[in-house]
C-alpha positions in Angstrom: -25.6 -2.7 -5.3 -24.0 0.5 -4.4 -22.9 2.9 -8.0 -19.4 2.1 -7.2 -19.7 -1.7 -7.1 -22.0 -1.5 -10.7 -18.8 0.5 -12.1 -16.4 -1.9 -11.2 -19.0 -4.8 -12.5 -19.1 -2.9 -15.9 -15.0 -2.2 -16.1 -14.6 -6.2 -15.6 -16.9 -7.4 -18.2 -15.7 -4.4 -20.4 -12.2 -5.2 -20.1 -13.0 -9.2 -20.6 -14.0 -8.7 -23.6 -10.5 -7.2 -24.8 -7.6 -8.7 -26.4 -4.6 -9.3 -23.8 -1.3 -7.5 -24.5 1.3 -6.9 -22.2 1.8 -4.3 -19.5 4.4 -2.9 -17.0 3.5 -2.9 -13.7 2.5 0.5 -11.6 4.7 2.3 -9.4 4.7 0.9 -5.9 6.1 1.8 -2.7 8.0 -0.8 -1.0 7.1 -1.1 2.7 3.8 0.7 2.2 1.6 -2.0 2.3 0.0 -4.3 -0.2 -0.2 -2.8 -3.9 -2.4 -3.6 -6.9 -1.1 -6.2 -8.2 -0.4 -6.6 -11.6 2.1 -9.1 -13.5 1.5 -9.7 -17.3 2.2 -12.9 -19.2 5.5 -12.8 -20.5 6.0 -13.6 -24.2 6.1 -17.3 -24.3 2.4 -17.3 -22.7 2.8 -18.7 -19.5 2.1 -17.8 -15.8 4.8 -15.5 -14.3 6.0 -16.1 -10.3 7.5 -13.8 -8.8 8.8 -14.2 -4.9 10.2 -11.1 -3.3 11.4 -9.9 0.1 11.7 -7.0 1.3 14.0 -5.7 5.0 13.0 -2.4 5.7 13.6 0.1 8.9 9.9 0.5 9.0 6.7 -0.7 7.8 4.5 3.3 6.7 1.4 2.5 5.1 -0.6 5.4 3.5 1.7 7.5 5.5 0.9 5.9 8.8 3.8 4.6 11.3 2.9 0.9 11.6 6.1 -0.2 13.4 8.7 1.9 15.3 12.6 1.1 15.7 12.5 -2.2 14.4 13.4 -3.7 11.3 10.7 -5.4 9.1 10.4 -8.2 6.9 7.9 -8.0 4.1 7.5 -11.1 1.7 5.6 -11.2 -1.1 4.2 -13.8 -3.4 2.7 -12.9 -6.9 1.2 -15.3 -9.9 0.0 -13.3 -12.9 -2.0 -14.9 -16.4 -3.4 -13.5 -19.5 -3.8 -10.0 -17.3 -5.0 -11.9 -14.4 -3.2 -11.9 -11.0 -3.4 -13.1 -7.0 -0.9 -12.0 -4.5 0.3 -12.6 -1.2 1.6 -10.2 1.2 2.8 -10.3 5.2 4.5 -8.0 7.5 7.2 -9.1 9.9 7.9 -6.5 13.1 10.8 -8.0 14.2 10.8 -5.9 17.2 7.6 -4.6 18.5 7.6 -1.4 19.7 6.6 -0.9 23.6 5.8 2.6 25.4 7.0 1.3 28.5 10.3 -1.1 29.2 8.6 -4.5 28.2 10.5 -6.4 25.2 8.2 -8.2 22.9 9.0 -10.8 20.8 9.4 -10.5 17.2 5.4 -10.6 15.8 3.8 -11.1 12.4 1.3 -8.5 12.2 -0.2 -8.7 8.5 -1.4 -10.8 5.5 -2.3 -9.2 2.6 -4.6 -11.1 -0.4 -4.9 -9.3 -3.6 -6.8 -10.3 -6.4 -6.6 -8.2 -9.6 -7.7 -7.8 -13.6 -5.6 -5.6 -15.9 -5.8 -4.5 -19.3 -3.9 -2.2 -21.8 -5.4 -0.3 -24.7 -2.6 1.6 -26.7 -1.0 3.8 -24.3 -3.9 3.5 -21.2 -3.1 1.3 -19.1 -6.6 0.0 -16.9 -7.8 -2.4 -14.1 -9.8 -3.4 -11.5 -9.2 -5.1 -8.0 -9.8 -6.5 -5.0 -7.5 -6.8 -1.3 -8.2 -8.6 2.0 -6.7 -7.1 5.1 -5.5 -9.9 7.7 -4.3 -8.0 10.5 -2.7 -9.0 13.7 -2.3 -7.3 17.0 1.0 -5.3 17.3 2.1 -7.0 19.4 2.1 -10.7 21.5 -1.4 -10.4 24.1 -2.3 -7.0 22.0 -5.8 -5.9 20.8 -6.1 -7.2 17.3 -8.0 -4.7 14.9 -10.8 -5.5 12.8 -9.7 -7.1 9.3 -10.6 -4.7 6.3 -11.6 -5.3 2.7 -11.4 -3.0 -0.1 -12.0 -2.8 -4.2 -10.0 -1.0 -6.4 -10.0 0.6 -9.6 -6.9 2.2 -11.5 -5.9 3.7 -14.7 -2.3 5.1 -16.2 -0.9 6.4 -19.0 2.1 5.2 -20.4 4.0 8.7 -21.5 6.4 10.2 -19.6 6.5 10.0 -15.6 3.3 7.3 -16.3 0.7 9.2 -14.4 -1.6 6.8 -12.8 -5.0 7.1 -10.2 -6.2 4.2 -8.1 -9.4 4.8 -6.5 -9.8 2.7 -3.4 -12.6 1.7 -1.7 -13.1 -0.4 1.8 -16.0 -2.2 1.9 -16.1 -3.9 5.3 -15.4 -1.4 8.7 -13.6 1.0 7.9 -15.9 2.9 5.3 -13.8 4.9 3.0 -11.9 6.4 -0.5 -8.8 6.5 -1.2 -7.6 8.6 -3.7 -4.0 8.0 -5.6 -1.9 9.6 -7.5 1.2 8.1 -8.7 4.1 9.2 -11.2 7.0 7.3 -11.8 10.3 7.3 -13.9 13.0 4.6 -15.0 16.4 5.1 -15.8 18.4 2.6 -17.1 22.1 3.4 -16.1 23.4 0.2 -17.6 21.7 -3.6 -18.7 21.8 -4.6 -15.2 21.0 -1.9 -13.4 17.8 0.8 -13.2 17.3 3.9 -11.6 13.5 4.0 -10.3 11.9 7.6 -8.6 8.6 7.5 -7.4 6.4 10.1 -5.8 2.7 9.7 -4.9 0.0 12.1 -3.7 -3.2 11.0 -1.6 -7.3 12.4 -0.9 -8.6 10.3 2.2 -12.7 10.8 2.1 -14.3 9.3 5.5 -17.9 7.7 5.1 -17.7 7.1 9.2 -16.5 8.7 12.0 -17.6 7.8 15.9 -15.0 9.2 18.2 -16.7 7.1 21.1 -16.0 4.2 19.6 -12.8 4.8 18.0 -11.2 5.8 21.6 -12.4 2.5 23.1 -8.8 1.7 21.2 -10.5 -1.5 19.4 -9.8 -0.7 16.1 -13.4 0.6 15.4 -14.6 4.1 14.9 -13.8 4.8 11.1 -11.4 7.4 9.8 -12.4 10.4 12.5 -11.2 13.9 12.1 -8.9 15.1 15.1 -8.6 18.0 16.9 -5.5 20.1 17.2 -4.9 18.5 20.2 -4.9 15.0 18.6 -8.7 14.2 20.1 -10.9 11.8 17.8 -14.1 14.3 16.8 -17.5 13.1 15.1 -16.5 15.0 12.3 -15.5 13.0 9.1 -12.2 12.9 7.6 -12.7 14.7 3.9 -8.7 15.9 3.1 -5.3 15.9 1.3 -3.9 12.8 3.2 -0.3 11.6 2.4 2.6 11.9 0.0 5.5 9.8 -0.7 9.1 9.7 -2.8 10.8 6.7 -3.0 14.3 6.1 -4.9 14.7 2.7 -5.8 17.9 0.7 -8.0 16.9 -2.3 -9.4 20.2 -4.8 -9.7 19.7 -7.9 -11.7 22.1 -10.1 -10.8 21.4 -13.2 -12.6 18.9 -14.3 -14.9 16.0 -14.9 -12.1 17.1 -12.5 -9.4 17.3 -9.0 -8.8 18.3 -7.3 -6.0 16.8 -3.9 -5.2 18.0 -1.1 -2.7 15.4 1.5 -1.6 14.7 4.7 0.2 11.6 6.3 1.2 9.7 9.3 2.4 6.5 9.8 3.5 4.7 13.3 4.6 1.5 14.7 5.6 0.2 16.6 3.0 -2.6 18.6 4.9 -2.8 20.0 8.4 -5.7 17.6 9.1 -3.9 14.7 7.8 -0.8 15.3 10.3 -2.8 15.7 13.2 -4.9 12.3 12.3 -1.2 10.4 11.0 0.1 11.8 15.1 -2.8 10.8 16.7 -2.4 7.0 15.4 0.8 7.1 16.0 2.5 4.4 18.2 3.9 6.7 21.1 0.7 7.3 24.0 0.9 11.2 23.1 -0.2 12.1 20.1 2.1 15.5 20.3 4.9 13.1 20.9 4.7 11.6 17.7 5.8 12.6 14.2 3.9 12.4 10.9 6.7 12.6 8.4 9.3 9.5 8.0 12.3 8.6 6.3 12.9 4.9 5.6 14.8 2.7 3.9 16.1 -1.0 3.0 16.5 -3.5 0.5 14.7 -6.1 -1.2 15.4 -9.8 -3.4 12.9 -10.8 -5.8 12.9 -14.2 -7.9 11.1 -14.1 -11.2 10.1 -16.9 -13.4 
């Protein structure tokens, strides 16, 4: 067992063996893929459900363009007990988006299963985790890539701007860490309504690069470093990856529902990581693509 896999064995038996209180969730982007997830046990000590849905001009996950001029639908299913949670996650391209003149139909591209352990100890907040990647082709009669696997392990602080690290770490193809740093703040600007901001900051460190293999276009190859001129090279990727901002205004609405507007922005944070975010982008020239992107949208969640 690998010395990453033994910590994450010795946080979960640690943190069993802790009283239960309650805990706010972590700051997440909407659109950006599927989150830890974390849903504590409301007063009365019962399960909470949530259900949320999110329509969004664009589906960026760890500042990558997964979809292009379409909108997306992004539903989401989350049970949480006694610090315990499972989640469900999918992706919707409504519009998939073709290089040449041929009009797809609208394609489900992703389903996201989290499982997840939290705990709180005075003002840290701590857990551990685990997400299975189900991932579709892009498109109808497109290459579907390999699914992916990872475990997780975060930790916050719950003081001003609640500073919290995620380490990620895929397991199955992909073979890498994924460093995250989040900060969040929470205004409320009456009982009903929230102002959320949000900003993140990213370390991608590659275990596996084969440019052969990852320009056979099959999903395969790892996380490659590319060349100025957007070519995959043998070379790891060992960088400053992505940031993010996000804006978000929580609207409760009745007792169960809330409706939430949100904007987002995503940016390369080193030169390396906007020649890799181009080079996957969804345009057939890398130098044709962008690596910064501004979206935006609006979600409903049900709570019980």
């Amino acid at each position: 067992m690998n010395r990453f896999m033994c910590i994450l064995t010795a946080m979960f038996v640690w943190l069993a063996a802790q009283p239960v209180p309650a805990a706010d969730a972590p700051p997440v982007f909407p659109g950006s893929g599927s989150p830890p997830v974390q849903a504590a046990a409301p007063p009365e000590d019962r399960p909470a459900v949530d259900f949320t849905t999110y329509a969004l001009t664009k589906y960026v996950w760890r500042g990558y363009e997964n979809t292009r001029n379409s909108i997306v639908i992004q539903p989401s299913m989350t049970v949480g007990y006694k610090g315990f949670s499972a989640g469900l996650w999918g992706n919707l391209d409504t519009r998939p988006y073709s290089t040449g003149d041929i009009s797809f139909s609208s394609t489900w591209t992703e389903t996201d299963f989290t499982l997840a352990y939290n705990r709180t100890f005075g003002p840290i907040n701590a857990g551990i985790g685990y997400i299975y990647y189900s991932l579709g082709a892009p498109n109808p009669g497109g290459v579907k890539p390999p699914d992916s696997q990872e475990v997780f392990a975060t930790i916050g602080v719950n003081t001003f701007l609640t500073p919290t690290l995620t380490v990620y770490r895929e397991i199955d193809h992909y073979r890498q860490y994924y460093f995250l740093l989040g900060f969040s703040h929470a205004i409320e600007l009456s009982k009903a309504v929230t102002l959320k901001l949000a900003a993140s900051a990213s370390y991608l460190k590659s275990n596996y690069a084969d440019a052969a293999v990852y320009n056979l276009g099959t999903g395969y190859g790892g996380y490659p470093k590319f060349s100025g001129n957007y070519q995959a090279t043998n070379e790891k990727f060992d960088n400053f990856h992505d940031g993010a901002v996000s804006a978000s205004l929580p609207i409760s609405v009745a007792r169960h529902v809330t409706v939430t507007p949100v904007i987002s922005y995503s940016f390369p944070l080193s030169n390396d990581a906007g020649n890799e975010i181009k080079a996957r982008g969804k345009k057939s020239s890398g130098a044709d693509n962008e690596s910064s992107f501004l979206y935006w949208g609006a979600g409903l969640t049900l709570a019980f």
